[in-house]
C-alpha positions, -999 to 999 in steps of 0.1 A, spaced: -287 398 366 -262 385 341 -234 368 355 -199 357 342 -212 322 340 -237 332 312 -209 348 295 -190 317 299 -219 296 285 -224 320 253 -179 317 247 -185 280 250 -213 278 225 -193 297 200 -166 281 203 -181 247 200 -196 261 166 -160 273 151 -151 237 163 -181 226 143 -174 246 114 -132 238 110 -141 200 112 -169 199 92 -167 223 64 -146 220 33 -144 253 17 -112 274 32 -134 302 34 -158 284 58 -128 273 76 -113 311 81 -148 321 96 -144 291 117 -116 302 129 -131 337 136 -157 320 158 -131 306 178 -110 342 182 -148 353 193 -151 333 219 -122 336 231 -126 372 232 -157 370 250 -145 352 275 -113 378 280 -140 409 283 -165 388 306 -134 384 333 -119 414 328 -153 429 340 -155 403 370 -124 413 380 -123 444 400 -103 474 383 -85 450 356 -83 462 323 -56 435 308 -86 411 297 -103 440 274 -67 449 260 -58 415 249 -95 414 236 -81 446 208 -51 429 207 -67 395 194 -88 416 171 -61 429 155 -44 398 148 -79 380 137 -78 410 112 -43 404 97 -51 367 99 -78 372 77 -61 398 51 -35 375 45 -57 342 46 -80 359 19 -47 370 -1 -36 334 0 -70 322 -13 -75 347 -38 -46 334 -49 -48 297 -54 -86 300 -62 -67 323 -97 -48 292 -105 -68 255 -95 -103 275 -97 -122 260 -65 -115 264 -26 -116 232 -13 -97 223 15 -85 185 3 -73 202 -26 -44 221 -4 -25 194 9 4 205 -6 19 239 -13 29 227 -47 8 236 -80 
């Protein structure tokens, strides 16, 4: 049978790859799926107590609700890239250190 703790272990391994990803990677879209890793796991690990937990559906409705805001998060991070990949012509992260063009 499947317990929480191989829940726990499947968060933890995708969280250690958004991790990964955010410090690794240079290309801001790399970094917003990074990022969506890490919302993942979390999310994993709100369902996989939620379910352990005897009649308790908070864990699976703050699972929607951090769908929802990994959703906007990545409207508006796409928006923003869309934006400064129109004017400097590449994505890369070093690039953005400042908000100035």
């Amino acid at each position: 049978m499947i317990g929480l703790q191989h829940y726990l272990v499947v968060s933890a391994a995708l969280f250690s790859l958004g991790i990964l990803g955010l410090l690794t990677r240079r290309n801001a879209v790399h970094v917003l799926m990074s990022i969506e890793l890490i919302l993942n796991a979390a999310n994993v690990n709100l369902v996989a107590f939620s379910r352990f937990a005897a009649g308790n559906l908070g864990g699976q409705i703050f699972g929607v609700f951090v769908i929802v805001v990994a959703a906007s998060e990545v409207a508006v991070g796409l928006a923003i890239l869309v934006s400064i990949f129109r004017v400097r012509r590449r994505l890369s992260v070093d690039d953005l250190s400042s908000l100035r063009w």
